[in-house]
Each structure stands twice: as structure tokens, then as C-alpha cells.
C-alpha positions in Angstrom: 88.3 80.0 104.3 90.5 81.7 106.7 92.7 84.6 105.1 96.4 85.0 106.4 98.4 87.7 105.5 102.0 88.3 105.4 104.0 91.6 105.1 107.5 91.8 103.8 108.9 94.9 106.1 112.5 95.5 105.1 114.3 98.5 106.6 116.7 100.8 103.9 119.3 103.0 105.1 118.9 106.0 102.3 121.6 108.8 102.2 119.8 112.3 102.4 120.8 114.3 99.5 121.7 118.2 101.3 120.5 120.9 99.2 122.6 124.0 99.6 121.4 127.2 100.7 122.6 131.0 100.8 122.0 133.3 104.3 122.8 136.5 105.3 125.3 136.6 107.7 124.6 139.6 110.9 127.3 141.8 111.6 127.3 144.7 114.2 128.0 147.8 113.2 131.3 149.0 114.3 131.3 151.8 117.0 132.2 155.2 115.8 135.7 156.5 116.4 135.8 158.2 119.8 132.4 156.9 121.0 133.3 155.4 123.9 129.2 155.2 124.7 126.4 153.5 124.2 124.6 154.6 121.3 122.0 157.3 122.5 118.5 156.5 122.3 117.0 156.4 119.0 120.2 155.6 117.0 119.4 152.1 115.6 121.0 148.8 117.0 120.0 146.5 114.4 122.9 144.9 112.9 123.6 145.2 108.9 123.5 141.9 107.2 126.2 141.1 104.7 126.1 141.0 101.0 124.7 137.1 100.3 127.0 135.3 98.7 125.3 133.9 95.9 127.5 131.7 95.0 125.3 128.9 95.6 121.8 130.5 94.0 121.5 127.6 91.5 121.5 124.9 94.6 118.8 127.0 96.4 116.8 127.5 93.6 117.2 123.4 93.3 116.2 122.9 97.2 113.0 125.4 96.8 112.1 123.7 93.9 112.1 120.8 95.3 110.2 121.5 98.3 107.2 122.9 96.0 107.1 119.7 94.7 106.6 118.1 97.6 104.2 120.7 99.0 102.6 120.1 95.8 102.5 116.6 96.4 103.9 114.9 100.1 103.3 111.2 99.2 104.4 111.5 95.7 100.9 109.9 94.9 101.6 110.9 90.7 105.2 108.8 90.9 103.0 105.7 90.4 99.7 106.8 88.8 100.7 106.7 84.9 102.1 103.1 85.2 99.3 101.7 87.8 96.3 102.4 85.3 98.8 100.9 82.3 99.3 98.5 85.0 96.3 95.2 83.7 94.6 93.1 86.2 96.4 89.9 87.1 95.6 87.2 85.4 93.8 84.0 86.8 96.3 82.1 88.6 99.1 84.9 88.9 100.3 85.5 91.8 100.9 89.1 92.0 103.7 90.4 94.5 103.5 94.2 95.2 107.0 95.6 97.4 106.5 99.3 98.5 109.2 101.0 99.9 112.0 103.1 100.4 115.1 103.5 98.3 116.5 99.5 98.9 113.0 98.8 96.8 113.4 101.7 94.5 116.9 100.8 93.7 115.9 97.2 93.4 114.9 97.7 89.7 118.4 98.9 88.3 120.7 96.4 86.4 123.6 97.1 88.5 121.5 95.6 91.2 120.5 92.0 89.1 117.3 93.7 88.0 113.9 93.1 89.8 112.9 89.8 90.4 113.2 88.6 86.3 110.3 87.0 84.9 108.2 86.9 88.1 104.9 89.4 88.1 106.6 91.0 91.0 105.6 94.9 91.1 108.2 97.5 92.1 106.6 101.0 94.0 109.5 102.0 96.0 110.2 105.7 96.2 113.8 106.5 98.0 113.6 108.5 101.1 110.0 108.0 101.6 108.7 107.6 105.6 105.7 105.2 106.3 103.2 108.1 106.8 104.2 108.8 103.3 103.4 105.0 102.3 100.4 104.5 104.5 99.1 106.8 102.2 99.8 105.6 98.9 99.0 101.9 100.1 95.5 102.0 98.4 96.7 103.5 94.5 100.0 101.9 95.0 98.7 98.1 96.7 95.5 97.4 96.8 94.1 98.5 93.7 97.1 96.6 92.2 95.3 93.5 93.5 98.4 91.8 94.8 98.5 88.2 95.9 101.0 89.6 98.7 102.5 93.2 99.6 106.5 93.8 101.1 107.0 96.5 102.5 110.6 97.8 103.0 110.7 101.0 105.5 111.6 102.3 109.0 114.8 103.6 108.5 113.4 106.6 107.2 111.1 107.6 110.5 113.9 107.1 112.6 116.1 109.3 110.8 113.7 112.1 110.6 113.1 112.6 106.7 109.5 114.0 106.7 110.1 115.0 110.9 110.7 113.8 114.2 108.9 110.2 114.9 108.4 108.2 117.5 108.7 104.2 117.2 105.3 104.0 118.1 104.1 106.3 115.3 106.2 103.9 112.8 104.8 100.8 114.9 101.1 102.0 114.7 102.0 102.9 110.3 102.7 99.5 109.9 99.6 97.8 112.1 97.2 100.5 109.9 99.0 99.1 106.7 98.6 95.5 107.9 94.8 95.9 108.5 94.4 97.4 105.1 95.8 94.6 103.5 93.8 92.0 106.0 90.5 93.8 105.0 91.4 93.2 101.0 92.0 89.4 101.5 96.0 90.3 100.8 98.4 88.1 102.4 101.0 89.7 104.7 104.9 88.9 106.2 107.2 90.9 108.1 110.7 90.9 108.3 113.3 92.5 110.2 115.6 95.2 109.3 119.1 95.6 108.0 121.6 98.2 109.8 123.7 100.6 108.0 127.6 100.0 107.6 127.5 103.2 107.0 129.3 106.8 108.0 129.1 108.1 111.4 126.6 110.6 110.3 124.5 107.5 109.1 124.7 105.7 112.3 123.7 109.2 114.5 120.7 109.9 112.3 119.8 105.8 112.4 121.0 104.6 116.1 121.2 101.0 115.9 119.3 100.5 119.3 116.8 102.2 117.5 116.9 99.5 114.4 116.8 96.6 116.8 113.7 97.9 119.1 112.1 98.1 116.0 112.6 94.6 114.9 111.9 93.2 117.6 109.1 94.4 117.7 108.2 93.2 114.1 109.0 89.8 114.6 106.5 90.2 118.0 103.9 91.6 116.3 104.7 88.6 113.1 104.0 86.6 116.2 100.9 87.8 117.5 99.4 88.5 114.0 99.3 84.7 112.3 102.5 86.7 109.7 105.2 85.3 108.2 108.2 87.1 109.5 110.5 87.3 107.2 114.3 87.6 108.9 117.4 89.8 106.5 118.9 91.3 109.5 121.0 88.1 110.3 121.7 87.0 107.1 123.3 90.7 105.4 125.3 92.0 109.3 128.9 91.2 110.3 129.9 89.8 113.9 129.6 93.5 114.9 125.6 93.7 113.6 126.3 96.1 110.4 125.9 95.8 106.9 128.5 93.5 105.7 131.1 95.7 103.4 131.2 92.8 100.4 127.1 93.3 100.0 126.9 96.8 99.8 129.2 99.7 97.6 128.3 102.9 99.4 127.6 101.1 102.8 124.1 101.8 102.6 122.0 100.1 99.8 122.8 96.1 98.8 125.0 96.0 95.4 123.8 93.1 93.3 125.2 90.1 96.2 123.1 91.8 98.7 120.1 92.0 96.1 120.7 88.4 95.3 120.4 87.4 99.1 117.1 89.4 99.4 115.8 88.1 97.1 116.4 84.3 98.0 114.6 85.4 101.3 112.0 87.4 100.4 110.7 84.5 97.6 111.0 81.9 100.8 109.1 84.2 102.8 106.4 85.2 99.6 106.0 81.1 99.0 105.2 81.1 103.0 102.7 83.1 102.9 101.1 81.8 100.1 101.0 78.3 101.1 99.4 79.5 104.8 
């Protein structure tokens, strides 16, 4: 029996949280009075720093300990571990649904967003701000040994905007294939879907350039195409005349509210029953 696979790629816009930090500001030293020279050699140049304003020391000590923890662990492998080996086998004729993502997938399970998909075995692993390098490698704990009848994965946004450093499309494009095939070689159905665009601040929109958001759907829906997937389309159904996030289905212009979630969801069941019955 032929396997077909279909992978649910949604694309969040997630708000970077800025961690403050303190620096020392260089000043020059000012010239003695009546030196109307150079200083002579020997007589040091260096600038004296200022006194640090540490003010902020309680953000900085926030921001470092936050980057040990990533050091520590980058893919955020141990978010998931506890409740994946809690996590039993599905049973005989469930069909299992696994989404890994970003921040629209980790949000997805709050009750100010309609909750996740109630009474379906459908198994949140989204972790906000996450980049598909980061996912790539947490597809094996995090998917496949969750034994999922299909996987959605909700990313890109996060590459563009340079969360874990700069990345080409490609790099994202050749993250998803690599995810794809890991799911092909499990027997683990597969869609794709398109990407929503931020309605966001300008900031938002310079990190994220639209262009950017549209190459890389269309190039989804190609590869969808090529690769026997169910492509799964939000893009047109959540954007305004001008192609942004609609203002009604989102509160901070960058993550559905529970209208958006509602939407999603519609689709992404469509798109889940698609790929089952192929």
C-alpha cells in the first residue's frame, strides 16, 4: 500500500521579547588646561569608560540567564520530554495528530484561544520563537516517537526574522524537505500549508518582509505539488484586501485570538481528513 504524507506548515509571526542590557559608555579624556598638544608619547589615549549604570542589572541578569539556558539546551529538547514518556501509545484506531511549531501552536492550547482542538487526540509541541533548525531537531522525541497518524508543522516566520541567526530561504526550504522525509520514512502522513502575514508593527513587517512570506509559500504549495501533499491554504482565508492579518482575528496583530483559532482549526481538520483519506 502506497504511503502519502501530508504536512501541516503554518507560518506564526512571534514578538521577540528584548532583554535589557547595561554597557559602558567611552568618553575621552578631556585635554589638560593649556595643552594645546598632542599628548606626548607614552601618555595613555585610552578613553575612561563611565560608571555603568546599573540600573537595569536585574534585566541583564534575566537576558544571561536566559542565554545559559539555551546554551544549555538550543532545541529545548527537555520542554517536551516529561510529558512525551507520560504521553501512552495511541490506541488501535486513533488517529493521532502531532502540530510542532512556533508560538501560533504554543499559544494554541490557552483558553483565551478556544483551547486545543477539544476532545480530539490532537498533540500540542509548539515552543514560541522556535526556528526550523530548532524543530528539525526535536522532530524524532517530539513526532515520531509520538507515533502520529499525521504531523503540522507551523514555522518559517521565525528563520526569516533571524531568531536563532541569519537564514536563507533555502536553508528553511531544505528544514522542511529533511522534516518531510523523516516523516515519509515513518509511514507518517504529511500536508503543507501556506503562511499567514503579520498585521503587525513596522518593526514586525522589517524583521518579516512580506515578499519574503510569499516566496516562501509559494514555494510550499510547489513543493505540496511535486510531493503527492496535501497543501493546506490559511494565508487567504485570515489576510485583508491589502494581504495582512485581518485586525478582527488577531488582538496584538500577531497571533490569531480565539476567531482566528476557530478558522485554523476548520482548515487544518479539512486538510488532516485529506490526508488521511489519500
Amino acid at each position: 500500500m502506497k504511503h502519502t504524507f501530508g504536512l501541516a506548515l503554518i507560518l506564526a509571526v512571534l514578538a521577540l521579547l528584548c532583554a535589557g542590557a547595561v554597557f559602558a559608555q567611552a568618553v575621552s579624556q578631556s585635554p589638560r588646561a593649556g595643552q594645546s598638544s598632542p599628548p606626548t608619547v607614552g601618555e595613555s589615549q585610552t578613553p575612561s569608560p563611565a560608571p555603568a549604570d546599573c540600573s537595569d542589572l536585574p534585566a541583564l541578569k534575566q537576558h544571561l540567564a536566559s542565554d545559559e539556558k539555551q546554551l544549555q539546551d538550543w532545541p529545548e529538547l527537555g520542554r517536551y520530554r516529561e510529558a512525551n514518556a507520560q504521553l501512552a501509545p495511541p490506541a488501535k484506531d486513533e488517529q493521532r495528530v502531532v502540530f510542532l511549531g512556533d508560538s501560533i501552536t504554543d499559544l494554541w492550547n490557552y483558553p483565551e484561544s478556544g483551547g486545543f482542538f477539544p476532545g480530539k487526540p490532537y498533540v500540542n509541541r509548539g515552543i514560541g520563537g522556535q526556528t526550523t533548525p530548532q524543530m528539525l531537531l526535536r522532530f524524532r522525541p517530539d513526532v515520531i516517537a509520538l507515533q502520529p497518524k499525521v504531523v503540522v508543522i507551523l514555522a518559517g516566520t521565525n528563520d526569516i526574522a533571524g531568531n536563532t541567526g541569519p537564514m536563507p530561504l533555502s536553508a528553511t526550504e531544505d528544514n522542511f524537505t529533511m522534516m518531510v522525509e523523516l516523516a515519509r520514512s515513518h509511514g507518517i502522513p504529511v500536508n503543507d500549508s501556506g503562511h499567514t502575514r503579520e498585521g503587525a508593527p513596522l518593526v514586525q513587517t522589517e524583521r518579516r518582509p512580506p515578499q519574503k512570506i510569499l516566496k516562501l509559500n509559494e514555494w510550499l504549495k510547489k513543493y505540496a505539488g511535486e510531493n503527492d501533499c496535501v497543501y493546506l491554504d490559511y494565508f487567504s482565508h485570515v489576510v485583508d484586501e491589502h494581504g495582512m492579518l485581518k485586525r478582527e482575528l488577531s488582538g496584538d496583530g500577531l497571533h490569531p485570538n480565539v476567531q482566528g483559532y476557530s478558522i485554523m482549526s476548520s482548515l487544518a481538520d479539512q486538510a488532516i481528513q485529506a490526508a488521511l483519506g489519500k
